[in-house]
N, C-alpha and C positions, 0 to 999 in steps of 0.2 A: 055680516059686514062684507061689504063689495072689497076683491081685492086691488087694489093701485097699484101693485107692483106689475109692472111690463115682464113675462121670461126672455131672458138674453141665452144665448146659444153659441158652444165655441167655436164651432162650424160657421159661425158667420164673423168671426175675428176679420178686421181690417184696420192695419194701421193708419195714422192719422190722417189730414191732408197736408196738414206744414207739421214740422219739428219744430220744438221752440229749446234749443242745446243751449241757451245761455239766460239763467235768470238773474237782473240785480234789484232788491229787493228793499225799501224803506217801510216800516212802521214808525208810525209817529203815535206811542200812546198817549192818549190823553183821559182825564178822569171818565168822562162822559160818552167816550168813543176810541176808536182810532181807525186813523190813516195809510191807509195800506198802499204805494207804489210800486208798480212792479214796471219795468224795463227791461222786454226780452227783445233776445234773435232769433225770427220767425225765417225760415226757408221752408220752399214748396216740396211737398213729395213726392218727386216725378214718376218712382219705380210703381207706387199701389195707387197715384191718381191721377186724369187728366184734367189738361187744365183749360178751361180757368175753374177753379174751384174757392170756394168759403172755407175761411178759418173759422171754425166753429170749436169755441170754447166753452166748457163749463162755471159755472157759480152759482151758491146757494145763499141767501139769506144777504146780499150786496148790496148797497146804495152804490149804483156808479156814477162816481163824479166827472170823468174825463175817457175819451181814447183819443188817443196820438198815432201817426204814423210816421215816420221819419221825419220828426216836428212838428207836424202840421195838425192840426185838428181835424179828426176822422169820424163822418158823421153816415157811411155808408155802413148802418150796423142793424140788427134787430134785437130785440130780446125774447126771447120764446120759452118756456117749457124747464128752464136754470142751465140756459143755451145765451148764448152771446155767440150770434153769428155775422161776422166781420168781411163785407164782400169787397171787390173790385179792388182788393191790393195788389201790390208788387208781386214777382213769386219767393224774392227776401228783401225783407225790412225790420225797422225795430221798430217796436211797437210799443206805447207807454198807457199803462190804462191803472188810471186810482178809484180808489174806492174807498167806503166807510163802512164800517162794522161795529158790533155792539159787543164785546167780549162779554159784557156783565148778565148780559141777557142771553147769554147763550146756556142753557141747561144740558144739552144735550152732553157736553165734554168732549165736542169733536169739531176739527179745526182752530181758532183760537180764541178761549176763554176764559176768562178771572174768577177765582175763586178764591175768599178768606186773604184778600188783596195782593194774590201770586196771577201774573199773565200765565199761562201753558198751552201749549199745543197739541192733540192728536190728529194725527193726517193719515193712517192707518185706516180706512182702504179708502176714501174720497170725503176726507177733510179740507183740501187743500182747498180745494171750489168753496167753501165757505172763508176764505180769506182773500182770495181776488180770484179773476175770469182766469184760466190756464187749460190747457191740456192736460187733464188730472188723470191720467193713465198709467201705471208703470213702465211700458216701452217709451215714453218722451222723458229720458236722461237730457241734463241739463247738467251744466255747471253755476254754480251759484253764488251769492257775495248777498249777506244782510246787514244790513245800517237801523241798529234800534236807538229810538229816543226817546226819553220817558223822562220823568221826576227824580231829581237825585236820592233826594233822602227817602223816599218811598220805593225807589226800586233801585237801588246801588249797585242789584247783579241785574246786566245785560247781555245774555246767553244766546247763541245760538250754531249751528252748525261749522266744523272745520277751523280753520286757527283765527285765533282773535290780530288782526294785523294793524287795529289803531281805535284808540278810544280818548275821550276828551269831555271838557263844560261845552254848554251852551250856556244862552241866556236864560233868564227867566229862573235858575236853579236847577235846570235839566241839563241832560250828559245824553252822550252817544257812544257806542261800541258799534265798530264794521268786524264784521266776520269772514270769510273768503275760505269755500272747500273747496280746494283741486279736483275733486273726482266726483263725474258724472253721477247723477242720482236719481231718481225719480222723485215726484213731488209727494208721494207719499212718505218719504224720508225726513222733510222739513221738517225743523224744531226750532223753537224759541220759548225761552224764559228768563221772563222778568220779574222781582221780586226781593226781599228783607229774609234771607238765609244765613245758614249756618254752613257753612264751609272745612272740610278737612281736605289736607293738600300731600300725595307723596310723589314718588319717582317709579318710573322702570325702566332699565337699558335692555333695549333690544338685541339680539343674538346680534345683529350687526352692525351692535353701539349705539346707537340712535337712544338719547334721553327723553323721555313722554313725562307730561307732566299728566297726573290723575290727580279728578278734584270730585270728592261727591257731597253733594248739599241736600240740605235737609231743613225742615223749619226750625225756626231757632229754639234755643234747649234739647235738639238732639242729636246734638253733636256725639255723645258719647255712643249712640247708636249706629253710627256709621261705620264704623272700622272693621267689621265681617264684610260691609261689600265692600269695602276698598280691598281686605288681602283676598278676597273673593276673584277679583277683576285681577289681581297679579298671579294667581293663582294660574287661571284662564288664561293671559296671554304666554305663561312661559309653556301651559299643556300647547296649546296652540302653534310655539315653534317649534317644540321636540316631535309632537305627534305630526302634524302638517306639514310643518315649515313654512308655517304663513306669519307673518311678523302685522305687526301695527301700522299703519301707515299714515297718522297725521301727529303733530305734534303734542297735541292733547285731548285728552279720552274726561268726558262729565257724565256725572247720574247725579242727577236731580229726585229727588222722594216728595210726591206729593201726595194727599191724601184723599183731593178726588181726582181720580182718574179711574176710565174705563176700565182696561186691560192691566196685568201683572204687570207687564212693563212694552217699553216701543224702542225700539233697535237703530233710531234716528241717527246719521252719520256724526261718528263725537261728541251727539248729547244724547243720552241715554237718559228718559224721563222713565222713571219705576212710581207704582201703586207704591205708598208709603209701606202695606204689609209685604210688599215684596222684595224690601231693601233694606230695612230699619230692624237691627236685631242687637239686643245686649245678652247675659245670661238673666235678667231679671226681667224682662221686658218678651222674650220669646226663648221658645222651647224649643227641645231639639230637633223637632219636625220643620221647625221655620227654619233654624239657622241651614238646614239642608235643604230648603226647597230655596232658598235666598243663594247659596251658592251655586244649583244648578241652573237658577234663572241670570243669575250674571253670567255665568258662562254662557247660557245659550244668546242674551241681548249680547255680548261681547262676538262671539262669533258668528255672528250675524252680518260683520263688518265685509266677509270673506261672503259666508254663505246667505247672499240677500242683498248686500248692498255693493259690492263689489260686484259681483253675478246677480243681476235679479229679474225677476220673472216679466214675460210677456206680455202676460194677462191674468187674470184675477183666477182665471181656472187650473192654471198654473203653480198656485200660492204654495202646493206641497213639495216644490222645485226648491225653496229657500226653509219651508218650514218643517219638513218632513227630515230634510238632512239637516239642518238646524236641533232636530230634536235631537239626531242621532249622535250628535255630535258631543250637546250637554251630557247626554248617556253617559258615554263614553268617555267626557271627563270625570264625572262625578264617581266612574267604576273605578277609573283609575288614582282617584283622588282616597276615596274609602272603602269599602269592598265590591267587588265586581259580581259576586253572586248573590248579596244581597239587593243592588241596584239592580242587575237583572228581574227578581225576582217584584221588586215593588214595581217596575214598570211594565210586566205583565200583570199584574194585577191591576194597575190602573187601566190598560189596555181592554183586562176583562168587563171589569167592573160598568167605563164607560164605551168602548167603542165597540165592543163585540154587540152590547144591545143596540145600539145605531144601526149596525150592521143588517140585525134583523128585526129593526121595526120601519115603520112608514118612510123616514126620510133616508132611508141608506140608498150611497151613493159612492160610487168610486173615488180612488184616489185623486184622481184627476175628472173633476166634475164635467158633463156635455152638456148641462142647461142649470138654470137656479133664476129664481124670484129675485134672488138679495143677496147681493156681496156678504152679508153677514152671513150669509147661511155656508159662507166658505170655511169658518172657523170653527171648525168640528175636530173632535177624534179623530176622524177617518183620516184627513187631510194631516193632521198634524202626528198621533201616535202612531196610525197604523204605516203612515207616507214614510216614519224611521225607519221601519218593519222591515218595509220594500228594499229601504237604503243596506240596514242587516241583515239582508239575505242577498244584496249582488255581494257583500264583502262574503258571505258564508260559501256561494257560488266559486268567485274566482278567488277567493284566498284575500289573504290580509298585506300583502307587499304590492299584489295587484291593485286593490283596492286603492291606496295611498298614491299607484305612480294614477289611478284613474283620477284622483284627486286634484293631482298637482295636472295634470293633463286636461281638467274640465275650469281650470282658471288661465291658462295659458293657452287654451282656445277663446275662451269666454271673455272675460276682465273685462269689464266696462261693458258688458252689453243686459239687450233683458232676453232674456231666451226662454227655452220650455223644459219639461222634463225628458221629453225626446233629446235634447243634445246633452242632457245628464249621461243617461244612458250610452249612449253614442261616446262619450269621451270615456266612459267603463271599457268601451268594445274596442277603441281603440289603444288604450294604455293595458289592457291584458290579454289580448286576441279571442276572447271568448265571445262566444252570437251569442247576445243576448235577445233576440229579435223574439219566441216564445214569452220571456220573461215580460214584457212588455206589456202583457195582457192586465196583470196585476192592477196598473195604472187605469185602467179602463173599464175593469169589470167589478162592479160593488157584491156583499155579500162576503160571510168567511166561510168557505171550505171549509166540507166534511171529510174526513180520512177515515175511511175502515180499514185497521190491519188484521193480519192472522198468521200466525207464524204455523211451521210446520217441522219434526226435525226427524231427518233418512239417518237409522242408527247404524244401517251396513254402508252409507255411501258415508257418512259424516258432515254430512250437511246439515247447514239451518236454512229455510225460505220463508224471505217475508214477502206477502201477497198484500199490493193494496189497490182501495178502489176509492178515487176522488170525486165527489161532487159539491156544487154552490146551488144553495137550494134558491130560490126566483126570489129575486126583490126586483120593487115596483121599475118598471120600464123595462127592467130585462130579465123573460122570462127564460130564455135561454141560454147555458151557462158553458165554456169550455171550461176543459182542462187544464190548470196552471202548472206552470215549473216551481214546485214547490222543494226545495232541500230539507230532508231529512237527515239531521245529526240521528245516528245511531247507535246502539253498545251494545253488547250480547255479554251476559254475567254468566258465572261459574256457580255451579249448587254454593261455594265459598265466597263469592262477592267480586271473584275476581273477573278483571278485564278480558275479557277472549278476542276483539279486535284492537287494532288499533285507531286512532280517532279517524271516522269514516264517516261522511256524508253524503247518501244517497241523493240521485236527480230524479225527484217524482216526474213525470211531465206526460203521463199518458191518463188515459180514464182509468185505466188498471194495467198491473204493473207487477213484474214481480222482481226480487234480486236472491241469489243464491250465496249461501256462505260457506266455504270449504275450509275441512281440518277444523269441523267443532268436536271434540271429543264428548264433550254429552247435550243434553237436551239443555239450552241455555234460556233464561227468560229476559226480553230484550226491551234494554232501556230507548226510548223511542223519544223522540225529538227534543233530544237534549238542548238544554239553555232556550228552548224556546227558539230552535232554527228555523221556524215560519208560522204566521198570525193564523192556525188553525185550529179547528178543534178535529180530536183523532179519538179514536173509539177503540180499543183492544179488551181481550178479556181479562182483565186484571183480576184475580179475586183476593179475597182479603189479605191472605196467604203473602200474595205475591206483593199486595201492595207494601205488607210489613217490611216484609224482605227488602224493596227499594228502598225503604225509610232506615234501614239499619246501613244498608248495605254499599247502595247507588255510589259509583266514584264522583259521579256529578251533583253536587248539592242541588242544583236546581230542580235535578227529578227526584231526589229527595224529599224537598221540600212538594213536588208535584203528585208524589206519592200519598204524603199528609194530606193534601188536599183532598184528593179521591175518599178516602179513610174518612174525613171530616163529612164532607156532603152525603155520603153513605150514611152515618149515625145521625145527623140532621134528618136529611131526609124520612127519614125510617121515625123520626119524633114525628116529625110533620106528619106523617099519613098517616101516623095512629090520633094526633090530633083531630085529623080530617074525618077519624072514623073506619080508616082503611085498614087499620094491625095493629101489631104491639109489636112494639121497639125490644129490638135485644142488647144487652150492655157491651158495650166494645172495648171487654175487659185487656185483650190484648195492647189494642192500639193506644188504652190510657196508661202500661207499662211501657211501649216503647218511648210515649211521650213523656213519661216520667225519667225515663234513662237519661233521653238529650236535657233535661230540664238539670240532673244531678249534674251533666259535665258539661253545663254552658259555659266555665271559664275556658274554654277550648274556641269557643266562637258565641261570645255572649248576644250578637247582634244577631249573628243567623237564626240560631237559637229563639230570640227573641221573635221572630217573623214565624218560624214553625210552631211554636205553640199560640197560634191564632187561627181560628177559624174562617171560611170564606166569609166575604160580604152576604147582604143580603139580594146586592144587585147580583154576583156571579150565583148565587143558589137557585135564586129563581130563574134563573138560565135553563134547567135542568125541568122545567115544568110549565107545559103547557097554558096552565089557569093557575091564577097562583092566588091564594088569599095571603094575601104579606102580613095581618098582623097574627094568621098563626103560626107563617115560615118566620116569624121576628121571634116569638113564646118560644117556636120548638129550637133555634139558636140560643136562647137562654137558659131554655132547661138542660141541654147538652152543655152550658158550661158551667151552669149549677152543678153538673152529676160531675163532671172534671175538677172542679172544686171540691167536690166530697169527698172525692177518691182522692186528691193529691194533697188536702190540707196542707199538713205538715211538710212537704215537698214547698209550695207556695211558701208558707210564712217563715221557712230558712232562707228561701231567695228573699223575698220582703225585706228581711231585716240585712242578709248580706250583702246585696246591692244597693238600700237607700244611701243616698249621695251623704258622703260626710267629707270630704277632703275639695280640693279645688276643684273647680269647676272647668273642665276640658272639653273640648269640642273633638273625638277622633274616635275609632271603630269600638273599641271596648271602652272606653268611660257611657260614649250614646248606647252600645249594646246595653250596659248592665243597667245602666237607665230604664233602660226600654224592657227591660224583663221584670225588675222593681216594678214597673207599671201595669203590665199586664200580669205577675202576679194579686198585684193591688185588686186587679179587676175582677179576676177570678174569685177572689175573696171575698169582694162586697155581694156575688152574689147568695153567700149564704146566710143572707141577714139576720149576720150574726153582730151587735152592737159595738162589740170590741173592737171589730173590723171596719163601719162605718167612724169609728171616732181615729181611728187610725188612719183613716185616709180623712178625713175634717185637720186633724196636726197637719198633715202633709200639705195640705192646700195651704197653710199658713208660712208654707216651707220660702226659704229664699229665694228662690228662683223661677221662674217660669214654668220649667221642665217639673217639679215637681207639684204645682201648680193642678199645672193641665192637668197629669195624668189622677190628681187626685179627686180633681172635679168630675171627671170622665167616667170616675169609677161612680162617686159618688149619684150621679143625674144616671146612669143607666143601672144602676140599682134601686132605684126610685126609693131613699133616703132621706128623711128629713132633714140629716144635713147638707143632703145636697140645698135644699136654697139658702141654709145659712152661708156654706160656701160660697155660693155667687153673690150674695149680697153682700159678703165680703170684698170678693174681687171688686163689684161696684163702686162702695166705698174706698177704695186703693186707687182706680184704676178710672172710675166713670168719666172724668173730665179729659183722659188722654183720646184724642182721634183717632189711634189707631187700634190703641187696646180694648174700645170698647165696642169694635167689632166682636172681638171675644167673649163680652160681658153678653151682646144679643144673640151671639149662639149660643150660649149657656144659655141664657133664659129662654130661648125658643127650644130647646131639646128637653129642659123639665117638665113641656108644653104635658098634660094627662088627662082628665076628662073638662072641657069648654077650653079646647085648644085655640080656636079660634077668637076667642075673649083676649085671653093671654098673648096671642102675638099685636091681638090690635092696643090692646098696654103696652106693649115694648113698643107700638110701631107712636103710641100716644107720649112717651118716655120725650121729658127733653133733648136725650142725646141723641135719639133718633133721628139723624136729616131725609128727609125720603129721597131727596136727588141726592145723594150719596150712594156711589155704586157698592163699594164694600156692604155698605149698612143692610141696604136691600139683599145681598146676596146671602150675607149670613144668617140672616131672619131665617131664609129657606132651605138653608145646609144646615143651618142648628136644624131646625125640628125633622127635616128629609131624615138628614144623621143619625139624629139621638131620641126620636120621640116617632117610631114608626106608626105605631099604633093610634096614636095622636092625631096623627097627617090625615090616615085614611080610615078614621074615623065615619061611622055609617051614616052621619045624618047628613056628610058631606059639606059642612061649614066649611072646612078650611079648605076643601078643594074651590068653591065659591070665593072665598076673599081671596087667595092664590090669582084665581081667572081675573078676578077685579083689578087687583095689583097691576097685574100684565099690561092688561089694558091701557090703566091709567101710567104707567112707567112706559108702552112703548109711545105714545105722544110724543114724549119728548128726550127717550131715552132707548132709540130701540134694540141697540145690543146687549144691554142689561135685561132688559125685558124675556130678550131671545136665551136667554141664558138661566134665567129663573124659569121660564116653561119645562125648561130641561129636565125639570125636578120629576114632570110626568113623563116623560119618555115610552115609560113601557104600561100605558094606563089600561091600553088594549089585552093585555094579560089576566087584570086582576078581575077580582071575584068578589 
């Protein structure tokens, strides 16, 4: 297939020819169509063009019906290539130009479309072109006002950006609402929805008084599932002025839940439109893994108002300017909100699991991209995880009081403009004196750093030395790599566990490197990039010994838990090769005692706890191996927790029974920890298919809530169970007719996927409940069986890789960031075996 995408290049950045700083805006829906007016202030840009120059505007998919020039009918126009190029005007005028559009007929879910008779809008990265002609850019900030009209009794709510300042009848049975947001935005910010919702309404006073009304809508009947992101969203803005000191700044804050939409959610000024699964949470309806990715996703679209829409990027290659510290941001709430080492720790593992293999396959690319095919292809890991990374390691550099004045100092530079990640930086250098001009490279150079350490210790001088030697091995374009300013948090332990420094982080910044430590009194073994102080991988000699010891011992939980790791992939691995024909595994008697110790005193830290007795992914193991057959690294992951299960039985089914939920149901660090241990003992259990154990998680699944639900299905489908499909055909029956829960239902059924996998997905995808333009529906098909049916996926006769490519295809037509997002599922296809 020839490809159509033109590459665009940041080195060729040129801002517009005219600015258009004022849009006002009418839709006129109607069944059949609508009407879209727009009424801007066009001025010339005299700094980046001479003149006389063309206003050349974008639009995709338009019937234009009119352009105006200050009144007059303006017929010096062409139309080119989804170019509307507007010559011989003034160098400022206002300009009126309508159009017609098809919402109903728009599949794609981007710019504005009807679905299940709700108007909504994505403009998230060049939607807006699909609703009238504009300068669909992020540097052309506008100020804005929209005037919706539509059918009263069919669309009652008429939503749209910044404070509603008048609404009213028309004729005919139709109503109007004008909208009016003070502050500049780019047009990928616009939002509008219309539609028959369910509505909950509260308050919040701002640190400096100021009353906000918050309203979040939902489709009707779920209502009762709103009220985690409403105290979600109060939650956020009070972290927001304690942490920042950034307060709210319009009168009233919406999140809208709909059920098809592309993306988790979109950060639109004041109306915050969320994917129904990323908003909509009860205790019977989601689990505790939702109610927590639902508060960190309102915090991050919440803070978005600051980092994104208030400051927002210049260009699209820019995007980890607003999303990178956007992410660091939700982190950082959600650590603060329930535990900080356990949030630490899942957000490195999401970081491994996806962005580290990005890193080192085909498409890795910097933070800050130099060229790309397709705006889509900005929405990566790289840009969005590892872009926080960046942002946690200048706070690791200059300190944490630095960090905050660079904060407040990169909005009081900034405010209302669209800038890059050069003057992020730049307001770091200047609110804590520190050159960060080194650090800079990070931004620019794809790939993650190798660290080799080696410690050394002088027993007559009383020294420790650690020696280290930095490289990024070539990804595609750049095969030559520098040296990054990389921080190293560091510890040096006592034969007793004890601290021998105090908290010290080293500046890697050379190819090698060494630092000296004085007044060790003995040979110390050194805990090495604690909490994860930079996106690396680091290589020391750990041997088993040493790793136990950090697992008992480490003051840092995170190398704790980083020690387990090591330990884990070690006994894994070592299945794997003797799978492969390579040896014979030895029991890792030790390390199933230690984990047995934390397992007996998890009411100490039932959450943490919970995270340490899990094994790595499948995507971080195969990191570790060249060629990988995945479905014997999948067998030799299961035979390691079958053998963990033998050994701890009885260990297991006392957690089993003392953690399953019997009292109310709470959402906070120990009720989800002992949840989450209950669960993952479950899991461990079913795999010694033993029948007791399978009917014991079958009860559970019938349990009342969601949370025990899932974990029960989980166990069940990856113990390949016969009640696993009673299970899900139960949820079916419960749950099949809800929109959003039966996302759930198709990744259960796609992960029980076992021999004629591909049969069984094109059932679910043949299922009435299946919409195929439905982005969730599609994505879960291929997370369930990616997820839970490894073996399944890549299967040798290669069916399901075949309807997978087909999928693609037929979904990117008319859907192509979904499309881009299910290929994902292959990422590292050039590994396997």
């Amino acid at each position: 297939m020839k490809n159509t995408h033109k590459k665009f290049e940041l080195k060729n950045y040129k801002a517009p020819s005219f600015w258009q700083d004022k849009l006002d805006l009418t839709f006129r829906l109607f069944e059949t169509h609508t009407e879209v007016e727009a009424i801007s202030h066009c001025r010339f840009n005299a700094d980046d063009w001479s003149w006389p120059s063309p206003l050349e505007l974008s639009g995709e998919h338009l019937e234009l019906l009119s352009v105006e020039i200050n009144g007059k009918t303006w017929t010096q126009f062409k139309k080119e290539d989804n170019h509307l190029h507007i010559q011989d005007t003034p160098k400022e005028f206002t300009l009126k130009i309508v159009t017609k559009i098809l919402p109903s007929e728009n599949k794609s879910m981007v710019g504005l479309y009807e679905t299940n008779g709700l108007y909504c809008t994505q403009c998230e990265s060049e939607g807006f072109r699909k609703i009238t002609y504009f300068t669909d850019r992020p540097d052309n900030m506008a100020i804005y006002s929209t005037r919706i009209e539509a059918d009263k009794k069919k669309f009652p709510y008429l939503l749209s950006n910044g404070n509603l300042i008048e609404s009213g009848d028309l004729k005919d049975n139709r109503h109007f609402a004008l909208w009016q947001d003070p502050f500049k935005k780019p047009s990928y910010l616009f939002a509008l929805v219309a539609g028959d919702l369910d509505m909950i309404e509260n308050h919040f006073i701002t640190k400096s008084g100021k009353k906000v009304t918050l309203q979040v809508y939902a489709n009707r009947g779920r209502k009762e599932r709103c009220y985690h992101a409403m105290n979600s969203l109060k939650w956020s803005m009070k972290w927001d002025e304690e942490r920042f000191n950034l307060e709210y700044d319009l009168d009233l804050f919406m999140i809208v839940a709909v059920d098809d939409f592309n993306f988790g959610a979109m950060e639109n000024k004041g109306l915050n439109i969320y994917n129904s699964m990323a908003a909509l949470a009860d205790e019977k309806t989601a689990d505790d893994q939702m109610f927590s990715r639902i508060t960190s996703i309102v915090g991050h679209e919440y803070f978005h108002n600051w980092s994104g829409n208030r400051v927002t990027c210049r260009d699209w290659f820019q995007i980890s300017l607003k999303e990178g510290l956007t992410v660091f941001r939700d982190q950082e709430f959600t650590s603060d909100l329930f535990s900080r080492p356990v949030q630490r720790l899942d957000d490195v593992t999401a970081l491994r699991e996806r962005q580290f293999p990005e890193d080192a396959g085909p498409n890795a690319h910097p933070v800050r991209p130099e060229s790309a095919f397709a705006i889509e292809n900005f929405y990566t890991f790289t840009i969005y995880q590892k872009g926080a990374e960046l942002i946690r390691m200048i706070q690791t550099i200059i300190g944490s009081d630095n960090f905050n004045k660079g904060i407040a100092k990169y909005f009081e530079l900034y405010d209302g403009q669209a800038v890059t990640t050069e003057e992020f930086v730049h307001a770091m250098e200047v609110a804590s004196g520190f050159d960060l001009k080194h650090f800079r490279l990070w931004y620019s150079q794809a790939g993650t750093p190798i660290v080799d350490v080696q410690g050394s210790y002088n027993s007559e001088a009383k020294t420790y030395t650690l020696n280290f030697k930095q490289h990024t091995p070539p990804t595609p374009g750049q095969d030559k790599k520098l040296p990054l300013h990389i921080p190293v948090n560091v510890g040096l332990l006592s034969s007793e566990g004890k601290d021998l420094l105090p908290a010290t982080v080293l500046q890697l910044t050379k190819s090698e490197q060494s630092f000296e430590f004085k007044n060790i009194s003995q040979t110390p073994l050194p805990s090495l990039f604690r909490d994860f102080s930079a996106p690396v991988k680091f290589n020391f000699e750990y041997n088993e010994k040493d790793n136990l010891f950090l697992l008992k011992k480490d003051s840092n939980l995170f190398n704790r838990w980083e020690a387990a790791q090591r330990l884990y992939e070690k006994s894994i691995l070592d299945i794997y090769a003797a799978l492969e024909g390579c040896s014979t595994p030895t029991a890792p008697t030790d390390f199933i005692l230690a984990l047995q110790n934390n397992i007996e005193n998890a009411d100490n830290d039932p959450l943490f706890v919970s995270r340490l007795v899990q094994p790595p992914s499948i995507s971080v193991l195969e990191q570790s191996l060249e060629i990988v057959n995945p479905v014997n690294l999948d067998l030799a992951r299961k035979r390691f927790k079958r053998f963990l299960a033998t050994e701890l039985e009885p260990t297991l089914n006392e957690v089993f029974v003392k953690y399953k939920p019997k009292d109310k149901f709470e959402i906070n660090p120990r009720a989800v920890g002992e949840r989450a241990l209950m669960g993952v003992a479950l899991s461990y259990l079913c795999t010694l298919e033993n029948p007791r154990y399978y009917e014991m998680a079958y009860s559970l699944s019938k349990g009342k809530t969601m949370t025990e639900k899932s974990y029960a299905i989980s166990a069940l489908i990856q113990a390949d169970a016969k009640e696993a499909k009673m299970a899900v055909d139960d949820f079916y029956n419960e749950f099949g007719t809800d929109g959003v829960l039966v996302n759930r239902w198709i990744s259960y059924s796609a992960a029980s996927s076992n021999e004629n996998a591909h049969l069984n997905l094109q059932n679910i995808m043949n299922n009435k409940v299946f919409d195929k333009n439905n982005p969730n529906n599609n994505t879960s098909l291929w997370r369930g069986i990616v997820g839970g049916a490894l073996a399944a996926f890549h299967q040798k006769d290669g069916l399901v890789y075949k309807l997978l490519a087909d999928k693609v295809l037929e979904i990117d037509a008319y859907n192509p960031s979904v499309a881009a997002r299910i290929v994902n599922f292959l990422e590292n296809w050039r590994k396997y075996s």
